[in-house]
C-alpha positions as a Markdown table, in Angstrom:
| # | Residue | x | y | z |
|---|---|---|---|---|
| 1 | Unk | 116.6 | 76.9 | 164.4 |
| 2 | Unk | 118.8 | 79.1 | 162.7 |
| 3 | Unk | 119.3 | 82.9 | 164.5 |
| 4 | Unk | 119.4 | 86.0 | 162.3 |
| 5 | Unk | 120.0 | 89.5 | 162.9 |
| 6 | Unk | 118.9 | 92.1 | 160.1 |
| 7 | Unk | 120.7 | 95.3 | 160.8 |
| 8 | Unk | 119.9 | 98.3 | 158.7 |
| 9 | Unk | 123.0 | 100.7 | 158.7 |
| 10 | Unk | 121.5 | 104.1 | 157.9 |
| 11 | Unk | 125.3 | 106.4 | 157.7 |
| 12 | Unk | 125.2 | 109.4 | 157.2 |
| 13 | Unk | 121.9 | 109.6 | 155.9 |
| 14 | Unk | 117.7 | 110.9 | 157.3 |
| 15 | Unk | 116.6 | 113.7 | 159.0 |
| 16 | Unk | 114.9 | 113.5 | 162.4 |
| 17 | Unk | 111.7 | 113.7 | 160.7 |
| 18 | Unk | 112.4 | 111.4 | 158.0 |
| 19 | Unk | 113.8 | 108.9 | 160.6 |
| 20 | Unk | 110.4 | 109.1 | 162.6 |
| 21 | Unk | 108.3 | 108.6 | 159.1 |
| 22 | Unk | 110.5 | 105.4 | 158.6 |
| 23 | Unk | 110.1 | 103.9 | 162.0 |
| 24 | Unk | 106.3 | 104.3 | 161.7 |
| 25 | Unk | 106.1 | 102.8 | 158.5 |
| 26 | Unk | 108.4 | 99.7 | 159.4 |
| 27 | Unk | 106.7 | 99.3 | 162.6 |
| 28 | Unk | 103.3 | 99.0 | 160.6 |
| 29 | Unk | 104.6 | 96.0 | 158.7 |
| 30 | Unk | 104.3 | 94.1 | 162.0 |
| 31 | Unk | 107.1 | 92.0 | 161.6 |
| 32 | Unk | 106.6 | 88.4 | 163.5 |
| 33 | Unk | 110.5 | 87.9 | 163.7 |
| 34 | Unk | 110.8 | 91.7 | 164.9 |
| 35 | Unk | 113.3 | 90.7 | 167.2 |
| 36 | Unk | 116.0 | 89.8 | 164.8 |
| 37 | Unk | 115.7 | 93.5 | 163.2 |
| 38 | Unk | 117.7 | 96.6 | 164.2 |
| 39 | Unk | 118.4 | 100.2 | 162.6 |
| 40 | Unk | 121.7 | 101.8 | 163.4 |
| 41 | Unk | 120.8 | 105.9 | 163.0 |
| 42 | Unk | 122.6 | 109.0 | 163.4 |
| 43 | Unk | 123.1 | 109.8 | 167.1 |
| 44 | Unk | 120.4 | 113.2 | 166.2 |
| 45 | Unk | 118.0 | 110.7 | 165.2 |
| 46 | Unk | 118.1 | 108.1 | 168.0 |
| 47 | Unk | 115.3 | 109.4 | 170.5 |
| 48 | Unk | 112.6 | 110.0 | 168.2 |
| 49 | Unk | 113.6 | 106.9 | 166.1 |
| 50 | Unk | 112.8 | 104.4 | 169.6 |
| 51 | Unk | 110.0 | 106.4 | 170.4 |
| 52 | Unk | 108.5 | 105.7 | 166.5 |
| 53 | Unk | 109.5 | 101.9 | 167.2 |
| 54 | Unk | 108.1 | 101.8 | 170.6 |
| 55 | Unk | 105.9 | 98.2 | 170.9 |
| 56 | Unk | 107.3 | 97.0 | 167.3 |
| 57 | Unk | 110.2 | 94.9 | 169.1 |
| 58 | Unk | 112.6 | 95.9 | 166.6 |
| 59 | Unk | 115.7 | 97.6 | 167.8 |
| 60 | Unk | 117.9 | 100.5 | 167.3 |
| 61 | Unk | 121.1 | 101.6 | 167.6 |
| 62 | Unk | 124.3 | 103.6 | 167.2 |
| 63 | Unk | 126.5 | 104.1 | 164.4 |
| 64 | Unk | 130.0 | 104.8 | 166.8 |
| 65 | Unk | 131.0 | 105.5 | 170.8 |
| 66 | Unk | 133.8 | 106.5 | 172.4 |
| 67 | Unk | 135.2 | 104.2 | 174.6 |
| 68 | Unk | 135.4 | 106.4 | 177.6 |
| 69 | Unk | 132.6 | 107.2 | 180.1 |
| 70 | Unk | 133.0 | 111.1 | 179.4 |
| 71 | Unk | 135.9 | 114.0 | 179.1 |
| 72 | Unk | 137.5 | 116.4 | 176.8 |
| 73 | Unk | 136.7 | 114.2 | 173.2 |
| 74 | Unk | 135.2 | 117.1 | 171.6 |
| 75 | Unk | 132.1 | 115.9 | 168.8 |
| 76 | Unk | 131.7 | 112.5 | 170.6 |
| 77 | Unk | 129.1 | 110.5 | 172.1 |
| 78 | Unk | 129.9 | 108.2 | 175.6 |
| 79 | Unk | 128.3 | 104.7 | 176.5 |
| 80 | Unk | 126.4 | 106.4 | 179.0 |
| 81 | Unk | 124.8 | 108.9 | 176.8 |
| 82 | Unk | 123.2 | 105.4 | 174.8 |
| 83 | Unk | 122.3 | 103.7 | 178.0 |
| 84 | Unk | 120.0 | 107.1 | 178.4 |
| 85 | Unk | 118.5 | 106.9 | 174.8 |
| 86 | Unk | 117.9 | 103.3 | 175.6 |
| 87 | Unk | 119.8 | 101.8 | 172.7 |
| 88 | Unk | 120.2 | 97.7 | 172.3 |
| 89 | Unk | 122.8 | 97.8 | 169.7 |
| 90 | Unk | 126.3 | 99.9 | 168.1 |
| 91 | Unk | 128.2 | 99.4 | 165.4 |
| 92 | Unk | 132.1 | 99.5 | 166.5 |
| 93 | Unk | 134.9 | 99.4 | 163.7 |
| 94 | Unk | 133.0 | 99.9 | 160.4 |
| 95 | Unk | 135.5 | 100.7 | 157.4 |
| 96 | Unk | 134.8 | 104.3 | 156.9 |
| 97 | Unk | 135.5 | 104.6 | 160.6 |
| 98 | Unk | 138.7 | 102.8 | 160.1 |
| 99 | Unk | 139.6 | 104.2 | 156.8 |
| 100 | Unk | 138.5 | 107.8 | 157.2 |
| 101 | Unk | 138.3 | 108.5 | 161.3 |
| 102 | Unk | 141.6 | 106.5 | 162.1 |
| 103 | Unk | 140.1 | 103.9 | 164.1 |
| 104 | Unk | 142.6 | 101.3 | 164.9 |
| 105 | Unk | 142.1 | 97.6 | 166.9 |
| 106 | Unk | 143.0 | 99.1 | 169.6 |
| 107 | Unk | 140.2 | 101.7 | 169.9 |
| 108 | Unk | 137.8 | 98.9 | 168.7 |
| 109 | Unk | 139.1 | 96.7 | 171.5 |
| 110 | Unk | 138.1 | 99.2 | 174.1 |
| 111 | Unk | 134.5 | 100.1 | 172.3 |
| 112 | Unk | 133.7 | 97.0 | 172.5 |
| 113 | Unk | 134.6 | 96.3 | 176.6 |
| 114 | Unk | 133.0 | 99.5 | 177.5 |
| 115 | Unk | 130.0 | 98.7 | 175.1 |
| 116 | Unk | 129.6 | 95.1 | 176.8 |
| 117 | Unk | 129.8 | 96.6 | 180.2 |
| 118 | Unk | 127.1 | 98.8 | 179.8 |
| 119 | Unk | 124.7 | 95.5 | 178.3 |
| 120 | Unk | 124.8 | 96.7 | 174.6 |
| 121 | Unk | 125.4 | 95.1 | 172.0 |
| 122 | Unk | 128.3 | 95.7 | 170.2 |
| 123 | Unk | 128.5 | 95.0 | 166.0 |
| 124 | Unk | 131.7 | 94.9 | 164.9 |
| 125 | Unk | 132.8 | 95.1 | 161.2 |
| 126 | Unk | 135.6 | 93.4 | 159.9 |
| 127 | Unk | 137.1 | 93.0 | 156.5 |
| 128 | Unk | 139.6 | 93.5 | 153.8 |
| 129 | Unk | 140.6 | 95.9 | 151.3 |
| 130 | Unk | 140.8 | 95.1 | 147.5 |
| 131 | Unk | 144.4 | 95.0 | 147.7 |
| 132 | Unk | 144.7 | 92.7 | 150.4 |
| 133 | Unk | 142.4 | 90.5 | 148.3 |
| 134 | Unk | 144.2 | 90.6 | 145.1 |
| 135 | Unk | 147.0 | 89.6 | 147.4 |
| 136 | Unk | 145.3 | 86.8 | 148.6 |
| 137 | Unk | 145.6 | 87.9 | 152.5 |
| 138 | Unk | 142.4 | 88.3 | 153.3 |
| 139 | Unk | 141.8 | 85.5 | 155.8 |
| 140 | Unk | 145.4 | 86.2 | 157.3 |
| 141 | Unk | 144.4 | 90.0 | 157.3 |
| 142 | Unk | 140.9 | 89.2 | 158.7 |
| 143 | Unk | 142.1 | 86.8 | 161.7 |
| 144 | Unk | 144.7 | 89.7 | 162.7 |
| 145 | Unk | 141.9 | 91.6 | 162.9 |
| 146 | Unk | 139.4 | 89.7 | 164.9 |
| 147 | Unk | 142.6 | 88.5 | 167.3 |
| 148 | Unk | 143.4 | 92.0 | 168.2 |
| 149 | Unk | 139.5 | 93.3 | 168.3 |
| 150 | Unk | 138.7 | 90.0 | 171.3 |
| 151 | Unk | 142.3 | 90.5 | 173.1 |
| 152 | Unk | 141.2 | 90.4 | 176.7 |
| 153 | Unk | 137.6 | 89.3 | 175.9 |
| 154 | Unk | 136.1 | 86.4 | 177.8 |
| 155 | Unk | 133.9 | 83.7 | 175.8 |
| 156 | Unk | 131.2 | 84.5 | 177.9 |
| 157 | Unk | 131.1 | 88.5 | 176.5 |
| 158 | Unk | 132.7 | 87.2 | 172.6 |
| 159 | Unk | 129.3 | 85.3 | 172.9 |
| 160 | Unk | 127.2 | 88.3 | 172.8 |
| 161 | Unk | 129.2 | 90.1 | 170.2 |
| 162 | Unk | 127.5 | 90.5 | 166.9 |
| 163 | Unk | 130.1 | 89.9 | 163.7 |
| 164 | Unk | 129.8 | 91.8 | 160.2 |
| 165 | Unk | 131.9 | 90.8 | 157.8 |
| 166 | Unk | 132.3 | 94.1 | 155.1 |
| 167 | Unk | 134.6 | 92.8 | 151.9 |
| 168 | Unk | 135.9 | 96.5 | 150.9 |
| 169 | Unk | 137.1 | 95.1 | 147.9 |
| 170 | Unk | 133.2 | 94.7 | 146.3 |
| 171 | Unk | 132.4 | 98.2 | 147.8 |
| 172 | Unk | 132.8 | 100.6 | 145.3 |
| 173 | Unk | 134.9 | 99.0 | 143.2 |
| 174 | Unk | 133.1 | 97.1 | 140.1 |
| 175 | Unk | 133.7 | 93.8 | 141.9 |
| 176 | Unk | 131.3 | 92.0 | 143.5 |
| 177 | Unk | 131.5 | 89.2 | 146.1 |
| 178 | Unk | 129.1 | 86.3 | 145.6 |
| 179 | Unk | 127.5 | 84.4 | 147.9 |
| 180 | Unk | 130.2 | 81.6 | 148.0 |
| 181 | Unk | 132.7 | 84.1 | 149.2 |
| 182 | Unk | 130.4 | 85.6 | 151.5 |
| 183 | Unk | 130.3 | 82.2 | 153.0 |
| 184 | Unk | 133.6 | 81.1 | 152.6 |
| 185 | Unk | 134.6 | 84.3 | 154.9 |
| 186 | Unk | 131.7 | 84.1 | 157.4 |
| 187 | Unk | 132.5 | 80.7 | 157.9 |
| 188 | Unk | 136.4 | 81.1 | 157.9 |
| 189 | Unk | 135.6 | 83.9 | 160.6 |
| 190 | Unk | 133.7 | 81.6 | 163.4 |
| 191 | Unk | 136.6 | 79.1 | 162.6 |
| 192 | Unk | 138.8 | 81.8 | 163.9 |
| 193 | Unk | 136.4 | 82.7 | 166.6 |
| 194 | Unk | 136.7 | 78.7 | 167.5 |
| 195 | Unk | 140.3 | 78.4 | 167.5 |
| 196 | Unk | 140.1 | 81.5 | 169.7 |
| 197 | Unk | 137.5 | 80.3 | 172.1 |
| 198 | Unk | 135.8 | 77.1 | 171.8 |
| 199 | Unk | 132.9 | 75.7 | 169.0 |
| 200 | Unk | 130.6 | 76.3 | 171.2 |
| 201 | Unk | 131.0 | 80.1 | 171.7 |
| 202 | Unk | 131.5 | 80.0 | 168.0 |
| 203 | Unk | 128.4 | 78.3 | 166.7 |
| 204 | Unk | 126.3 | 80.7 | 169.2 |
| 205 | Unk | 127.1 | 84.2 | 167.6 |
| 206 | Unk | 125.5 | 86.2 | 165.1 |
| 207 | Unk | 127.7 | 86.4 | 162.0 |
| 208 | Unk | 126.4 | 88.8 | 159.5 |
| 209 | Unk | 127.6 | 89.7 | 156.0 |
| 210 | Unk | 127.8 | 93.3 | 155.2 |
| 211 | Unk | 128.3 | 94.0 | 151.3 |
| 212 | Unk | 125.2 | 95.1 | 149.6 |
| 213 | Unk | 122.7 | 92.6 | 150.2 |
| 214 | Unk | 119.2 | 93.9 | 149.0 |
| 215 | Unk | 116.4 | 92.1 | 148.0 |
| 216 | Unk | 117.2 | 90.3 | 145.1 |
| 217 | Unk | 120.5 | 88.8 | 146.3 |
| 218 | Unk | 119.4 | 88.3 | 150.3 |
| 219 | Unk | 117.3 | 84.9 | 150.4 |
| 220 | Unk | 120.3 | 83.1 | 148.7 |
| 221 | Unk | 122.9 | 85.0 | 151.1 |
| 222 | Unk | 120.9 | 84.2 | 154.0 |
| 223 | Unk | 120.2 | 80.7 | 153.2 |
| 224 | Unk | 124.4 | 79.7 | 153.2 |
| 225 | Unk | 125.3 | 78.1 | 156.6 |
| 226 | Unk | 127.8 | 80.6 | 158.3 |
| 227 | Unk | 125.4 | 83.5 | 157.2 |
| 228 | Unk | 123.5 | 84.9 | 160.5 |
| 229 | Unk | 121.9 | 87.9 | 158.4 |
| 230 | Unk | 123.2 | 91.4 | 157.0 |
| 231 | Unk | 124.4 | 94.9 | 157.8 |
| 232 | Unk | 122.4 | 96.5 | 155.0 |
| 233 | Unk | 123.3 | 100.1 | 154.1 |
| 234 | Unk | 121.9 | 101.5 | 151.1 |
| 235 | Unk | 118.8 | 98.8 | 151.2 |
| 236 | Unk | 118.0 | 100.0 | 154.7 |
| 237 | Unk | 116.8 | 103.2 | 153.6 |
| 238 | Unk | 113.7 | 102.1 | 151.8 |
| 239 | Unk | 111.2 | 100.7 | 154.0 |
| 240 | Unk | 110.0 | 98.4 | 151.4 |
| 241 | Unk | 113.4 | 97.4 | 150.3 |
| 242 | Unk | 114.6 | 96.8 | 153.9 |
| 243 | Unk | 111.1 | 94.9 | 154.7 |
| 244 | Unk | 111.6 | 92.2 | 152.0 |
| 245 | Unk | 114.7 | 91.4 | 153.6 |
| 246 | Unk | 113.5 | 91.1 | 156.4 |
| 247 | Unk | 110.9 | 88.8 | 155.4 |
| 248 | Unk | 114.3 | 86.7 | 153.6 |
| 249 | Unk | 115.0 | 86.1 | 156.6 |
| 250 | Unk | 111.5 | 85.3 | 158.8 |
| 251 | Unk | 111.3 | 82.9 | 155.6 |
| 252 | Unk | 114.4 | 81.1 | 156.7 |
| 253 | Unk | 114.3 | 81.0 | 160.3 |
């Protein structure tokens, strides 16, 4: 049976109250693969959100975390302060983080050990820019990538590591990545993550694709092999848009 994860990646984007309206509304569509559903929120939101999703089974989660326990990092939030919320899930390494808050592999290395530590599950984004594509470097920019994010990661914790792949070329840009290159990359990326570790760790994590899937694109996205679900942003904001992907998937599983 295949696993999926449908993550809904809300950025920068809800009020508290408008966060609390959603999670009762979702949590009224009484999802039977709840399990496999998440929202990522802004830290303001996070309480209310899991209290609104209480008994619904599905998830939530952070958008960022420093990697240390606590100290002078004016503005950010520690793993600690999400073990208290009672978060399952945070995103580590998204694009805009890397592109506009200088996040290097480095940083998304140690997010990810102290996120793993603490039992949450970390999503990490990878992916290319549209000039590494046009270049044709993607895969060689994307394998640097995941090589430098795992350094020092045993197969045991890669295992639990959640994989977006984000093509920033099709974000923005006119271009749009179909579902054959969604694969192709998806699949290219647990290749790596099997060269890295073994087939076995490989074939057991969640591999998501994270470039504007919505409704009317996510049944074929989800149905390709390497494809484990989506990071949805713009879809996750809708509860009705989000919900029929979510039923994609259930449909699939």
């Amino acid at each position: 049976m295949k696993k999926f994860l449908i993550a809904g990646n809300w950025k920068m984007n809800k009020t508290t109250a408008e966060a609390i309206e959603f999670g009762n509304e979702i949590k009224a569509k009484g999802f039977s693969n709840a399990k496999d559903v998440a929202i990522l929120a802004p830290f303001t939101q996070l309480t209310e959100l899991g209290k609104a999703l209480e008994g619904s089974g599905i998830g939530f989660g952070a958008q960022n975390v420093h990697f240390e326990p606590s100290g002078a990092f004016t503005g950010e939030i520690s793993v600690p302060m999400l073990q208290e919320i009672g978060v399952g899930y945070c995103i580590v390494g998204h694009s805009e983080r890397r592109e506009y808050f200088g996040e290097t592999d480095q940083t998304v290395n140690a997010k990810l050990k102290a996120l793993l530590q603490a039992g949450i599950t970390p999503i990490l984004c990878v992916g290319e820019s549209l000039e590494v594509r046009e270049g044709k470097g993607e895969q060689t920019f994307v394998a640097g990538q995941l090589i430098a994010d795992f350094e020092g990661i045993s197969a045991a914790d890669a295992a639990k590591i959640v994989i977006a792949y984000e093509p920033i070329w099709a974000i923005g840009t006119g271009k749009t990545a179909t579902p054959d290159q969604a694969e192709e990359m998806c699949a290219f990326i647990r290749g790596v993550m099997g060269g890295t570790y073994d087939n076995g760790t490989a074939d057991s994590m969640l591999i998501l694709y994270g470039g504007s899937m919505k409704p009317s694109n996510a049944a074929e996205l989800l149905a390709k092999p390497d494809i484990n679900g989506g990071l949805i942003g713009g879809a996750s904001l809708k509860v009705d848009d989000f919900a029929a992907i979510v039923d994609a998937a259930a449909a699939l599983a």
